[in-house]
PDB file of N, CA, C and O in Angstrom, chain B, residues numbered from 101:
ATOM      1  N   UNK B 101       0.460   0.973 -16.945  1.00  0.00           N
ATOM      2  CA  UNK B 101      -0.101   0.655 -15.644  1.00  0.00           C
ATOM      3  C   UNK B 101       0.882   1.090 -14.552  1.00  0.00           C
ATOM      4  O   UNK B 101       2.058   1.179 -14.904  1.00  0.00           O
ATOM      5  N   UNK B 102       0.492   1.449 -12.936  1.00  0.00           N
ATOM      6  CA  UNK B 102       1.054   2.088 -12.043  1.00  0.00           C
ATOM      7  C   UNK B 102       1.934   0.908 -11.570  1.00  0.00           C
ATOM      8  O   UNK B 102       1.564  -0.258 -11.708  1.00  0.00           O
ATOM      9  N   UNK B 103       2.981   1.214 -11.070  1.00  0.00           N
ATOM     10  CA  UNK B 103       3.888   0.187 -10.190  1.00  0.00           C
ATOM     11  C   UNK B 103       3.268   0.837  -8.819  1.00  0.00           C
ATOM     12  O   UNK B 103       3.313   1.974  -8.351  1.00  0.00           O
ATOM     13  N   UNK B 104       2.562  -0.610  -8.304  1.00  0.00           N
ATOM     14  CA  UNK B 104       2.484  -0.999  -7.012  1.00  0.00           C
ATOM     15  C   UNK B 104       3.157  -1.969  -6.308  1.00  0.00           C
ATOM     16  O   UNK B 104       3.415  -3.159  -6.493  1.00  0.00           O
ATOM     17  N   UNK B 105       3.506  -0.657  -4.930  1.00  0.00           N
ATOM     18  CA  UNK B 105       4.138  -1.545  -3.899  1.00  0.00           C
ATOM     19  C   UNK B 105       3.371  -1.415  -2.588  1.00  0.00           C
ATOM     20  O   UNK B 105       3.129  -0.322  -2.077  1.00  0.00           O
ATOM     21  N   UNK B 106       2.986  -2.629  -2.052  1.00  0.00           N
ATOM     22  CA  UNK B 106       2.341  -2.661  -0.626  1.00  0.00           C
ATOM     23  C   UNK B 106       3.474  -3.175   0.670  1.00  0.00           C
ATOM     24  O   UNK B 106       4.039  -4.155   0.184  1.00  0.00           O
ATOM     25  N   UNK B 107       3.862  -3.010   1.646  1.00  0.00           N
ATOM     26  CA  UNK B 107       4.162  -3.642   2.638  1.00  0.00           C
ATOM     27  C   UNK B 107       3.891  -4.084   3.512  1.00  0.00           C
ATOM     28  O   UNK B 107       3.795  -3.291   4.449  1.00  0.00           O
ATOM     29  N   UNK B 108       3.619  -5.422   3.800  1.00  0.00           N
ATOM     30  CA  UNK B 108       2.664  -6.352   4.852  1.00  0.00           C
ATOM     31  C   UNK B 108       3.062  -6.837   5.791  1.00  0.00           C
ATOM     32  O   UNK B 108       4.238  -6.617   6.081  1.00  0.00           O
ATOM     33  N   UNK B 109       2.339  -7.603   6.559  1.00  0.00           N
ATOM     34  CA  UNK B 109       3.001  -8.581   7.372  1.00  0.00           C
ATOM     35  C   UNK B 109       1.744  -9.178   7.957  1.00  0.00           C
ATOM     36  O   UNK B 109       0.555  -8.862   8.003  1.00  0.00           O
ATOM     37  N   UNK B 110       2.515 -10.197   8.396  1.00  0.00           N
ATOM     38  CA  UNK B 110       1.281 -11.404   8.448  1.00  0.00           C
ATOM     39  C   UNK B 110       0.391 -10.743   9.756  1.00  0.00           C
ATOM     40  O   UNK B 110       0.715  -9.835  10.521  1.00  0.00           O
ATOM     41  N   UNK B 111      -1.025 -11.674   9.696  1.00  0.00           N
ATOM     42  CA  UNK B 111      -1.914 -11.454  10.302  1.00  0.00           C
ATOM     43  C   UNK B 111      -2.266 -10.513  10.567  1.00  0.00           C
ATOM     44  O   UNK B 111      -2.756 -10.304  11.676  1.00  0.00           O
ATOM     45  N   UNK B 112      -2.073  -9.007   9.055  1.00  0.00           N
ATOM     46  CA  UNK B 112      -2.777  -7.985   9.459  1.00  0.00           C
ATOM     47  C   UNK B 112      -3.860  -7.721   8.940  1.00  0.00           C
ATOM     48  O   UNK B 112      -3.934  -8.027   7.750  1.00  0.00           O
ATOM     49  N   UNK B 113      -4.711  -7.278   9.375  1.00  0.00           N
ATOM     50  CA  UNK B 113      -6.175  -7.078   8.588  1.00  0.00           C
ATOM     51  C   UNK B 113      -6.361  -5.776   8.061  1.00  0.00           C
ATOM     52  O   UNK B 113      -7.509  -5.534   7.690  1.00  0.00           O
ATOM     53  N   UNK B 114      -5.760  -5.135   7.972  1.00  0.00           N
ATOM     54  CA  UNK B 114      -5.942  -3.756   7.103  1.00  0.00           C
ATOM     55  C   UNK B 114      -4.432  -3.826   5.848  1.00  0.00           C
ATOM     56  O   UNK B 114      -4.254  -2.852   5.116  1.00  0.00           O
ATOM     57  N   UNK B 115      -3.577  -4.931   5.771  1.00  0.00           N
ATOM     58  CA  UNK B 115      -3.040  -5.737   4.754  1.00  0.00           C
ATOM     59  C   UNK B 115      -4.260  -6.639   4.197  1.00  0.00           C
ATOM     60  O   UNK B 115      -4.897  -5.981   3.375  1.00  0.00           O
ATOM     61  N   UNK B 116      -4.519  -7.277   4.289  1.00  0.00           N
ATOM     62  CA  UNK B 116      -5.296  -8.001   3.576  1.00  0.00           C
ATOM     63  C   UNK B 116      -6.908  -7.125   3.126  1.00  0.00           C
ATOM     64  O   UNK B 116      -7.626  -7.239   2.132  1.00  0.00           O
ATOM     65  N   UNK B 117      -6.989  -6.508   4.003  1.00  0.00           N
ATOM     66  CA  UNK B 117      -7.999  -5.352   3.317  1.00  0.00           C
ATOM     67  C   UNK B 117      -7.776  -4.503   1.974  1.00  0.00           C
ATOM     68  O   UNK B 117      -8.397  -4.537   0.912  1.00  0.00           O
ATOM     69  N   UNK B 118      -6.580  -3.659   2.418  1.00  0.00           N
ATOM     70  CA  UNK B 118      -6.250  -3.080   1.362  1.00  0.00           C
ATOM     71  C   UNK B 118      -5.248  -4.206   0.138  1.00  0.00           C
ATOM     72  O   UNK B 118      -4.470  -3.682  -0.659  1.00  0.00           O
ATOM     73  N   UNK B 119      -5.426  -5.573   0.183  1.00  0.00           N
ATOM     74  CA  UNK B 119      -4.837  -5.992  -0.703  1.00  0.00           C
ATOM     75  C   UNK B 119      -6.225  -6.644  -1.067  1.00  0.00           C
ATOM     76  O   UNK B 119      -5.938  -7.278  -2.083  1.00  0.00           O
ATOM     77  N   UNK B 120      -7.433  -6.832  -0.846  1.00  0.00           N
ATOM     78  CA  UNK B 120      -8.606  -7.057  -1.695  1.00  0.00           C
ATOM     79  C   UNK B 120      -9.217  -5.836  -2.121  1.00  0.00           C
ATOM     80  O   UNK B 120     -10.312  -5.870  -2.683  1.00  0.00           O
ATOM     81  N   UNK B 121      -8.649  -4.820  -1.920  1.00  0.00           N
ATOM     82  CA  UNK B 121      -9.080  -4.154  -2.665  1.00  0.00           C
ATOM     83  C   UNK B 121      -8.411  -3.717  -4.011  1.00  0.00           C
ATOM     84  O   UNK B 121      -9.159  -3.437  -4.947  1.00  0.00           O
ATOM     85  N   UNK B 122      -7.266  -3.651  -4.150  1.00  0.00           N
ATOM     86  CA  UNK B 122      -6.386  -3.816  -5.195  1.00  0.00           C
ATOM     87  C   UNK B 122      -6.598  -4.776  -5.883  1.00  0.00           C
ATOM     88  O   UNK B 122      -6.372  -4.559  -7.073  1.00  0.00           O
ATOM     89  N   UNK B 123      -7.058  -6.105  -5.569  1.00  0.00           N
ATOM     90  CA  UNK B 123      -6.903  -7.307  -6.157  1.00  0.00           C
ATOM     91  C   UNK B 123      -8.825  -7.053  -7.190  1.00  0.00           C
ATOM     92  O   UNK B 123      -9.053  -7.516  -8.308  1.00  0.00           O
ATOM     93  N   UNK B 124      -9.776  -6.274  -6.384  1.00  0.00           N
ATOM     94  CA  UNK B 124     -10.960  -6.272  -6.590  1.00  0.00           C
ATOM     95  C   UNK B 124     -10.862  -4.763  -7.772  1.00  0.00           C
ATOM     96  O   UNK B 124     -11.949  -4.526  -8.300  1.00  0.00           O
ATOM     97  N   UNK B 125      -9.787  -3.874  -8.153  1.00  0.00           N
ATOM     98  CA  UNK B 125      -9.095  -3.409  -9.472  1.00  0.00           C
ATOM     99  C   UNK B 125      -8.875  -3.647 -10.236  1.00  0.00           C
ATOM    100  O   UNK B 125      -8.776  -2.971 -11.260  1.00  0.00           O
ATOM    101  N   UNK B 126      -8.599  -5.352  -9.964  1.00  0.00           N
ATOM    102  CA  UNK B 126      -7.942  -5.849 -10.693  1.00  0.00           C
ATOM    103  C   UNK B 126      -6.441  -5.388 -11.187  1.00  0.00           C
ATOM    104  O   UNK B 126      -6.161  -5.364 -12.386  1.00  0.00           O
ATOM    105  N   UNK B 127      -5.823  -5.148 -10.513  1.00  0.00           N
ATOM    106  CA  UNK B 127      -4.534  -4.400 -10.579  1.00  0.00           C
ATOM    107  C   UNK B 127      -3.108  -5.173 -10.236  1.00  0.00           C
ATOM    108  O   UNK B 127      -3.338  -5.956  -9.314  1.00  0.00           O
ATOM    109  N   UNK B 128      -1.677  -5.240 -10.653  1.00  0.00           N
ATOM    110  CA  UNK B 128      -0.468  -6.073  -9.964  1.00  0.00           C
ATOM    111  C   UNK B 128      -0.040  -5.033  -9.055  1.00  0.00           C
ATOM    112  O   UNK B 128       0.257  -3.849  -9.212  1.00  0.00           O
ATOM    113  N   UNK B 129      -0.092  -5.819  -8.052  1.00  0.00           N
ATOM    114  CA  UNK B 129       1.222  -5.368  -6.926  1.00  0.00           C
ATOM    115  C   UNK B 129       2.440  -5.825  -6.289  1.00  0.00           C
ATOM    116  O   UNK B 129       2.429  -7.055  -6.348  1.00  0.00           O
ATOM    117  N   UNK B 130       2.900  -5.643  -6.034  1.00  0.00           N
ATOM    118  CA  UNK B 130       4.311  -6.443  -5.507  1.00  0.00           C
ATOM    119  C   UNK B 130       3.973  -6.011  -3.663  1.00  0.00           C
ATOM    120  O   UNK B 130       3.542  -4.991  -3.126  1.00  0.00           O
ATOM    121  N   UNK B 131       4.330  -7.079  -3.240  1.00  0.00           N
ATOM    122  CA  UNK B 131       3.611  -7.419  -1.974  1.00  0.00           C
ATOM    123  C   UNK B 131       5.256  -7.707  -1.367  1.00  0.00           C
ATOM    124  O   UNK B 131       6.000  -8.674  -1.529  1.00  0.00           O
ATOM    125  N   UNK B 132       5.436  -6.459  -0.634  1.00  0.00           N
ATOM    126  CA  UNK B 132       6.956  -6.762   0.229  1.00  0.00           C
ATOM    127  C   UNK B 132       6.562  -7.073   1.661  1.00  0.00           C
ATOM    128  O   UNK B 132       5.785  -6.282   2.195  1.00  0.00           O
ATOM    129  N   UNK B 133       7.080  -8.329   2.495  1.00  0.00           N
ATOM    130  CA  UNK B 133       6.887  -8.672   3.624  1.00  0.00           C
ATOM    131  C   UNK B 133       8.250  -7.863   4.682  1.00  0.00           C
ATOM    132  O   UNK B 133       9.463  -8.072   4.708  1.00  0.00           O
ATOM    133  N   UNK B 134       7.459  -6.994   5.386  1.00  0.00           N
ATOM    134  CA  UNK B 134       7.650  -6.114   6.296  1.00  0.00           C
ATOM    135  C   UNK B 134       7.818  -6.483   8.075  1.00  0.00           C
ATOM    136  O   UNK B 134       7.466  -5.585   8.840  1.00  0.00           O
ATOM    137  N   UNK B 135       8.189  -7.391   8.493  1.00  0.00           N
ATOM    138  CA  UNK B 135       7.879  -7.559   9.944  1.00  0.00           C
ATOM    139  C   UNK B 135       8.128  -6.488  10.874  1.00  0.00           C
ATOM    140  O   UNK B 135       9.050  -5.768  10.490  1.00  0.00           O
ATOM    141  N   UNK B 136       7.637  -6.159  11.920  1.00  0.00           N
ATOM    142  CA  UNK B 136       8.689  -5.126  12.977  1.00  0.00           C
ATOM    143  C   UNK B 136      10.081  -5.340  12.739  1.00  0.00           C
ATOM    144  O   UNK B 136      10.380  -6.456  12.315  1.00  0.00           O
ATOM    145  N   UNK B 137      11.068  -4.445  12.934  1.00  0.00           N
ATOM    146  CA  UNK B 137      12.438  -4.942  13.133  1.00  0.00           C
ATOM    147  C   UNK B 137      12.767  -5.583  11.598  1.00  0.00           C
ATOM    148  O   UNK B 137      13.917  -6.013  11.505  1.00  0.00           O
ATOM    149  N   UNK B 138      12.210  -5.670  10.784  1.00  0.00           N
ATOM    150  CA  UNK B 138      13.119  -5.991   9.438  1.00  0.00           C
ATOM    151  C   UNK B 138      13.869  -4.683   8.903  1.00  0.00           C
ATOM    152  O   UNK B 138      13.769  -3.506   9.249  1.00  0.00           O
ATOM    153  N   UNK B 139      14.750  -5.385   7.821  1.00  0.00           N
ATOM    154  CA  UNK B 139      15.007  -3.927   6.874  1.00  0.00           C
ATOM    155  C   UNK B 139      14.076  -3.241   5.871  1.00  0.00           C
ATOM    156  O   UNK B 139      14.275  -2.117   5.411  1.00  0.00           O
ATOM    157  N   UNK B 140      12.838  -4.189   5.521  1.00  0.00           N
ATOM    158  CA  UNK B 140      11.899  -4.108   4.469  1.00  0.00           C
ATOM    159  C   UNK B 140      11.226  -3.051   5.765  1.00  0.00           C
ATOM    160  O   UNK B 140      11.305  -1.823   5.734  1.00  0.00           O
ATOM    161  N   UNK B 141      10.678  -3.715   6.682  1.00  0.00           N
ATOM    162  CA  UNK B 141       9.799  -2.475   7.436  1.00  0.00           C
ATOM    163  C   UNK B 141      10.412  -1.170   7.842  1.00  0.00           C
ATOM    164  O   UNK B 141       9.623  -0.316   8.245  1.00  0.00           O
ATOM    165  N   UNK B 142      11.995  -0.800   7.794  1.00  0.00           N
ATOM    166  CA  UNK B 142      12.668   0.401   8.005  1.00  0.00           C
ATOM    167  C   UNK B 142      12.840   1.267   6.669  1.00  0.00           C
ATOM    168  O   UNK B 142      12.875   2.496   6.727  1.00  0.00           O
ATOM    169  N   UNK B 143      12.941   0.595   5.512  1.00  0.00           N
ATOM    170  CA  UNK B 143      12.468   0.853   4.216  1.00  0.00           C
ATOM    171  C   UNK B 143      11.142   1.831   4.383  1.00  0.00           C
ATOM    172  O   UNK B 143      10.977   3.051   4.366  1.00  0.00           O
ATOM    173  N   UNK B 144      10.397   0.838   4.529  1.00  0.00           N
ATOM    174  CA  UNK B 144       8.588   1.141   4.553  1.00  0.00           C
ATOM    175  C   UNK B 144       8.590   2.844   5.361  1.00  0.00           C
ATOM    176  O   UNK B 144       8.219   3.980   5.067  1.00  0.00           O
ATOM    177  N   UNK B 145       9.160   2.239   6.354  1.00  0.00           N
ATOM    178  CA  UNK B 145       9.144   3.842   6.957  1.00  0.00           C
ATOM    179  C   UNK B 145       9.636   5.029   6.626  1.00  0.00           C
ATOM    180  O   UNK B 145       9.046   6.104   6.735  1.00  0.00           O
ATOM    181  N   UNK B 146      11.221   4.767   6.032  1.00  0.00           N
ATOM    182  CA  UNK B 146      11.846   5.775   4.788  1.00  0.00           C
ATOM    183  C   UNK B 146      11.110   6.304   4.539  1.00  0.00           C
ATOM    184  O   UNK B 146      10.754   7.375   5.030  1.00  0.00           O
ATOM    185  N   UNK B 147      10.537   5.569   3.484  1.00  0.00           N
ATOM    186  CA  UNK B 147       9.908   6.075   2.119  1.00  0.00           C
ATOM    187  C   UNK B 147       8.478   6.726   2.657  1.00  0.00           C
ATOM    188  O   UNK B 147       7.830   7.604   2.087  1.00  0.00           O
ATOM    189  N   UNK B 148       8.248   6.251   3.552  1.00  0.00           N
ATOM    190  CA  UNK B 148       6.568   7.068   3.993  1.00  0.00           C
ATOM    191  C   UNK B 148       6.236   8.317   4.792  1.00  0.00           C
ATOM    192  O   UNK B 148       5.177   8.823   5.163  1.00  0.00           O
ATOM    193  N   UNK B 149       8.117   8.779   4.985  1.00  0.00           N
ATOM    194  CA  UNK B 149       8.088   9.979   5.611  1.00  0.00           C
ATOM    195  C   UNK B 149       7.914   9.713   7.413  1.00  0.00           C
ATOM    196  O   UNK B 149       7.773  10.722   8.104  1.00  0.00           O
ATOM    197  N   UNK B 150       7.941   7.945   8.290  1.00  0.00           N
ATOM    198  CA  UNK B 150       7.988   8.320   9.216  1.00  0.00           C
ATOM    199  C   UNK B 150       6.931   7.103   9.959  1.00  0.00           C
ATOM    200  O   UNK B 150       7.018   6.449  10.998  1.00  0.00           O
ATOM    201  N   UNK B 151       5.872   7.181   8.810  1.00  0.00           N
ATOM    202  CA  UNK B 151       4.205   6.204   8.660  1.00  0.00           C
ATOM    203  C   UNK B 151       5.494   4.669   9.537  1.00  0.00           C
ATOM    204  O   UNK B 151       6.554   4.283   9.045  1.00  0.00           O
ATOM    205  N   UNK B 152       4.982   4.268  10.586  1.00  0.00           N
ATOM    206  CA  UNK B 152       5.188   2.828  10.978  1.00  0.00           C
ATOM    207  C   UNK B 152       4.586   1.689  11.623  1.00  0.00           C
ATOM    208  O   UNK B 152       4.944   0.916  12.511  1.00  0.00           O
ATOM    209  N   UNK B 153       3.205   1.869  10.653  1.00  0.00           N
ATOM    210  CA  UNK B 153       2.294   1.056  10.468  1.00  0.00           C
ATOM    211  C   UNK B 153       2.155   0.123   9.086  1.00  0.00           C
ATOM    212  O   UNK B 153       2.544   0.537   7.995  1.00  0.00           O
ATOM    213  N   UNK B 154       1.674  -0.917   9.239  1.00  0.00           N
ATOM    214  CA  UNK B 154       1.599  -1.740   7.643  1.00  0.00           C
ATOM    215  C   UNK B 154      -0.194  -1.566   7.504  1.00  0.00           C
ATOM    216  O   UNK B 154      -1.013  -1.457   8.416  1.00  0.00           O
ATOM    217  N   UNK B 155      -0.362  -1.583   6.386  1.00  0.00           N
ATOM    218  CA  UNK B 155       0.839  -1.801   5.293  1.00  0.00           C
ATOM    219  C   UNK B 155       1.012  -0.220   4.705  1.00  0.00           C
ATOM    220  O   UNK B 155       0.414   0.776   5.115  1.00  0.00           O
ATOM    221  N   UNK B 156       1.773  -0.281   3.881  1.00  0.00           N
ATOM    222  CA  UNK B 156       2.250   0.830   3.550  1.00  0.00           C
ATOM    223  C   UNK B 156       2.223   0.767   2.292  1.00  0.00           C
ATOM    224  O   UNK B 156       2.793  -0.179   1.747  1.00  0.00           O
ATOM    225  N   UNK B 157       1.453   1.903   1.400  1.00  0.00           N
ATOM    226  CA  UNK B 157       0.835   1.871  -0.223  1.00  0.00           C
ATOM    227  C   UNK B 157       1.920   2.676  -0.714  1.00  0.00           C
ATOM    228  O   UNK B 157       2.120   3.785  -0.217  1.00  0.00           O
ATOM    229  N   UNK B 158       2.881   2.078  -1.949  1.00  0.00           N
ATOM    230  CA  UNK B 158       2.917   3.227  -2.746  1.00  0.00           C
ATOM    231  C   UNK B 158       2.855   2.955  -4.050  1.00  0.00           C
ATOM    232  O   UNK B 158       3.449   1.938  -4.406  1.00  0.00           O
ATOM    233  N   UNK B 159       2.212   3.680  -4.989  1.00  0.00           N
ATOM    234  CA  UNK B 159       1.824   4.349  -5.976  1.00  0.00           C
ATOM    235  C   UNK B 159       3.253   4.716  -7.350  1.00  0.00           C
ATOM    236  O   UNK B 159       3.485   5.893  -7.626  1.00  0.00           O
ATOM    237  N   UNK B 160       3.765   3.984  -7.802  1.00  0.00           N
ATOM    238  CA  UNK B 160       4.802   5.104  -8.724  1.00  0.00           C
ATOM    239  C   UNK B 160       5.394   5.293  -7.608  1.00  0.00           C
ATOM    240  O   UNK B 160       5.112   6.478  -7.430  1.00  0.00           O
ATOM    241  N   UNK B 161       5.930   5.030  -6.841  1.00  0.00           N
ATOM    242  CA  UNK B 161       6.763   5.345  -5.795  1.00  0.00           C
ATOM    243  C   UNK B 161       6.091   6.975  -4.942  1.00  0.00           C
ATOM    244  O   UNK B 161       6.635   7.900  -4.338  1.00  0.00           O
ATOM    245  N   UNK B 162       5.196   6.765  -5.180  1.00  0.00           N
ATOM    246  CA  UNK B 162       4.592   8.254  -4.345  1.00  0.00           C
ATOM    247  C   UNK B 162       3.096   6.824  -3.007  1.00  0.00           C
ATOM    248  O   UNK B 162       2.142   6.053  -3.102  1.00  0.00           O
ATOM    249  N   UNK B 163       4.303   7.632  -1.760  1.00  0.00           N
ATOM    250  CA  UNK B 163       3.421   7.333  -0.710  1.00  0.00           C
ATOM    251  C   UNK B 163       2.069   7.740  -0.480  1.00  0.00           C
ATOM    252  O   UNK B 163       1.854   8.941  -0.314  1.00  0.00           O
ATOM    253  N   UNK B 164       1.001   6.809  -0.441  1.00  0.00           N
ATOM    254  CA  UNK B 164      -0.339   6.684  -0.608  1.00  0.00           C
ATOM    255  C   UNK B 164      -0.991   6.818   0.884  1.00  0.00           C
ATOM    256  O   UNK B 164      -1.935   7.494   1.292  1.00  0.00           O
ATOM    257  N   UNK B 165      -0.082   5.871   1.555  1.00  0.00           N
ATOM    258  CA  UNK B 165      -0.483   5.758   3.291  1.00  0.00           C
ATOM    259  C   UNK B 165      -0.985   3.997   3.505  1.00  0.00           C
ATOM    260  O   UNK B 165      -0.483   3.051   2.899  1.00  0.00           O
ATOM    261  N   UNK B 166      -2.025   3.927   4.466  1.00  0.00           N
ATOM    262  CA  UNK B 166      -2.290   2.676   4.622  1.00  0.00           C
ATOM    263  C   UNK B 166      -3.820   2.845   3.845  1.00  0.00           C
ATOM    264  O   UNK B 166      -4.373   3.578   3.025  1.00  0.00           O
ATOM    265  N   UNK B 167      -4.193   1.249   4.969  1.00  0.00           N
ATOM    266  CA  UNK B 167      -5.444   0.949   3.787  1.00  0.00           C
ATOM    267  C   UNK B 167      -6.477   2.030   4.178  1.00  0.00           C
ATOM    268  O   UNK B 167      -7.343   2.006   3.304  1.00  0.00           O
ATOM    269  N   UNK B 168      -6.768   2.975   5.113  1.00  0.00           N
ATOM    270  CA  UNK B 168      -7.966   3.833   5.329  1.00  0.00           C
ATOM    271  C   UNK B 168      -7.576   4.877   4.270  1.00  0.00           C
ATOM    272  O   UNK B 168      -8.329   5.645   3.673  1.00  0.00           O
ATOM    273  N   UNK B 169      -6.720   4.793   4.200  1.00  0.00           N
ATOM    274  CA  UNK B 169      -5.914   6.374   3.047  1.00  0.00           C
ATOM    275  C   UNK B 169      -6.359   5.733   1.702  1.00  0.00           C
ATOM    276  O   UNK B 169      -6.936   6.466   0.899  1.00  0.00           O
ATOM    277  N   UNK B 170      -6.099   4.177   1.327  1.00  0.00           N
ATOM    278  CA  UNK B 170      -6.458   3.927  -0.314  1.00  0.00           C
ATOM    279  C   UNK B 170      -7.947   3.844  -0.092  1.00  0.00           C
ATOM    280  O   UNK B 170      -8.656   4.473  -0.876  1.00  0.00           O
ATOM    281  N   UNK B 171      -8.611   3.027   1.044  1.00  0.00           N
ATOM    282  CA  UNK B 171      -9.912   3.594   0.748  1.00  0.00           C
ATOM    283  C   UNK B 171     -10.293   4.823   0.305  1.00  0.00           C
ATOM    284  O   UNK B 171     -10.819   5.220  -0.735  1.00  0.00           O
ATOM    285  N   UNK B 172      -9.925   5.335   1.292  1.00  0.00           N
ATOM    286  CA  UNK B 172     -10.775   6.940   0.808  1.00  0.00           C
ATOM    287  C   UNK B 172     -10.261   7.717  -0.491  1.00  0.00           C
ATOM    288  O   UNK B 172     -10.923   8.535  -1.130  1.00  0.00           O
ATOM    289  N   UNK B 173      -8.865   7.276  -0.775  1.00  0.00           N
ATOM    290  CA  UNK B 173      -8.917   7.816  -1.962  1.00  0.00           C
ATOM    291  C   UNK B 173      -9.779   6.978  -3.409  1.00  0.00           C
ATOM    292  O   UNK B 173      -9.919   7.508  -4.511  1.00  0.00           O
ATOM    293  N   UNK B 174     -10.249   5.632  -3.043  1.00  0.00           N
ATOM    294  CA  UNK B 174     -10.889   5.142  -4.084  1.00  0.00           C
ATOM    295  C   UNK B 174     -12.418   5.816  -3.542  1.00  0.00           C
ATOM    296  O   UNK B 174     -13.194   5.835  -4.498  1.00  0.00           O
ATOM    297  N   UNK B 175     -12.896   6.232  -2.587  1.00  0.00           N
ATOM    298  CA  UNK B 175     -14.252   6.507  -2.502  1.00  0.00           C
ATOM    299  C   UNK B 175     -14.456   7.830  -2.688  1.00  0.00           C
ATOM    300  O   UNK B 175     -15.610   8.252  -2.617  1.00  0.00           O
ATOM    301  N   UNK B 176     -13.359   8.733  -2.963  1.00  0.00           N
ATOM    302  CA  UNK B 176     -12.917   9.809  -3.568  1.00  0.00           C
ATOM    303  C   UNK B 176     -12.670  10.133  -5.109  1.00  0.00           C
ATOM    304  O   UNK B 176     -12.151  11.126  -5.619  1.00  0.00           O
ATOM    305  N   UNK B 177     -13.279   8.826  -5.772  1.00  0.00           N
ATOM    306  CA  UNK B 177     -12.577   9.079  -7.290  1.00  0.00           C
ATOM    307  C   UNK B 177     -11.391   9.129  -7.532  1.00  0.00           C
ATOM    308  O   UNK B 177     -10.983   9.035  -8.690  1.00  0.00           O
ATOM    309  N   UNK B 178     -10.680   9.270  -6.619  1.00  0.00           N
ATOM    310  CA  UNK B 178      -9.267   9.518  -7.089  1.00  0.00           C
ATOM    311  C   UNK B 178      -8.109   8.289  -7.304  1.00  0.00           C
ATOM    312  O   UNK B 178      -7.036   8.643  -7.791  1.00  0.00           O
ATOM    313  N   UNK B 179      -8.291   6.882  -6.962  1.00  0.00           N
ATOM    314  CA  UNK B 179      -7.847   6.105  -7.128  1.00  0.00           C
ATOM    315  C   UNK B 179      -7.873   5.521  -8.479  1.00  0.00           C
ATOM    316  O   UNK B 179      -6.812   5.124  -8.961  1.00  0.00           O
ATOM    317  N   UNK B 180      -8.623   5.457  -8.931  1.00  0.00           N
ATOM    318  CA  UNK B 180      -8.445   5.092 -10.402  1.00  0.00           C
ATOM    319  C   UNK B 180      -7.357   5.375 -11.560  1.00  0.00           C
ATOM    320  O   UNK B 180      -6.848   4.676 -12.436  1.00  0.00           O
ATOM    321  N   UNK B 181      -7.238   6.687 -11.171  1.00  0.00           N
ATOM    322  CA  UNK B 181      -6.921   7.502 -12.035  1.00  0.00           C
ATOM    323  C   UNK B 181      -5.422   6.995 -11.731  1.00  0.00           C
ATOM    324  O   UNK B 181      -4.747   6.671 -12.709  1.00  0.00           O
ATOM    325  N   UNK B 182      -4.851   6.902 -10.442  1.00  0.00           N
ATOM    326  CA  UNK B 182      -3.873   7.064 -10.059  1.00  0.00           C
ATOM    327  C   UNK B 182      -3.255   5.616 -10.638  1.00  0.00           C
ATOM    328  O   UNK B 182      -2.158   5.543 -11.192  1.00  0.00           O
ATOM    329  N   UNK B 183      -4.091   4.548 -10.428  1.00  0.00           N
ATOM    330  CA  UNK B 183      -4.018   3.091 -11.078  1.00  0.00           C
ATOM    331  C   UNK B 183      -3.610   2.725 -12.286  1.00  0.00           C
ATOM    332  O   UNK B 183      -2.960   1.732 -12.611  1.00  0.00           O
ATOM    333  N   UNK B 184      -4.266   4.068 -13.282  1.00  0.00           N
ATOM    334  CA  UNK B 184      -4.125   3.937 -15.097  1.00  0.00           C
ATOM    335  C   UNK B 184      -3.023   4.335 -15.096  1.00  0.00           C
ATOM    336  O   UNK B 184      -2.452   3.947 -16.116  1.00  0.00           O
ATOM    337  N   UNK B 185      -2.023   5.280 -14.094  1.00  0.00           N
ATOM    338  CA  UNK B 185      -1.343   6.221 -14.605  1.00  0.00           C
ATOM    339  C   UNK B 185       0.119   5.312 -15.422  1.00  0.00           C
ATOM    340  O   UNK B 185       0.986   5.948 -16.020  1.00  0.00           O
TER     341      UNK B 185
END
């Protein structure tokens, strides 16, 4: 199964979007809390090439994007696959 990492922060709704949808995979993720101004959210940005918006998907350590990006890659077929890997 894929190592998932999401980065959140409270009261966002495209966090909790894209974490029912993972959860509706049925899939584990590790859910890192990201605020503005943390080190977890300067992380988040590292690794996403720049992305400094939450939440922030990655995949096996390969940046996914936020939740409009895992949508479309699940309404694309292509999420699944990426899930088993």
């Amino acid at each position: 199964m894929a190592k998932i990492e999401i980065y959140v922060q409270d009261f966002c709704p495209y966090c909790a979007r894209a974490k029912a949808l993972l959860d509706r995979k049925g899939v584990a993720y590790e859910e890192i809390y990201a605020p503005n101004g943390s080190a977890a959210r300067a992380d988040a940005v590292k690794r996403s090439g720049g992305r400094t918006t939450v939440p922030q998907i990655f995949i096996d350590g390969q940046a996914v994007g936020g939740s409009d990006d895992l949508a479309a890659l699940d309404r694309a077929g292509k999420l699944d696959p990426l899930l088993a890997a």
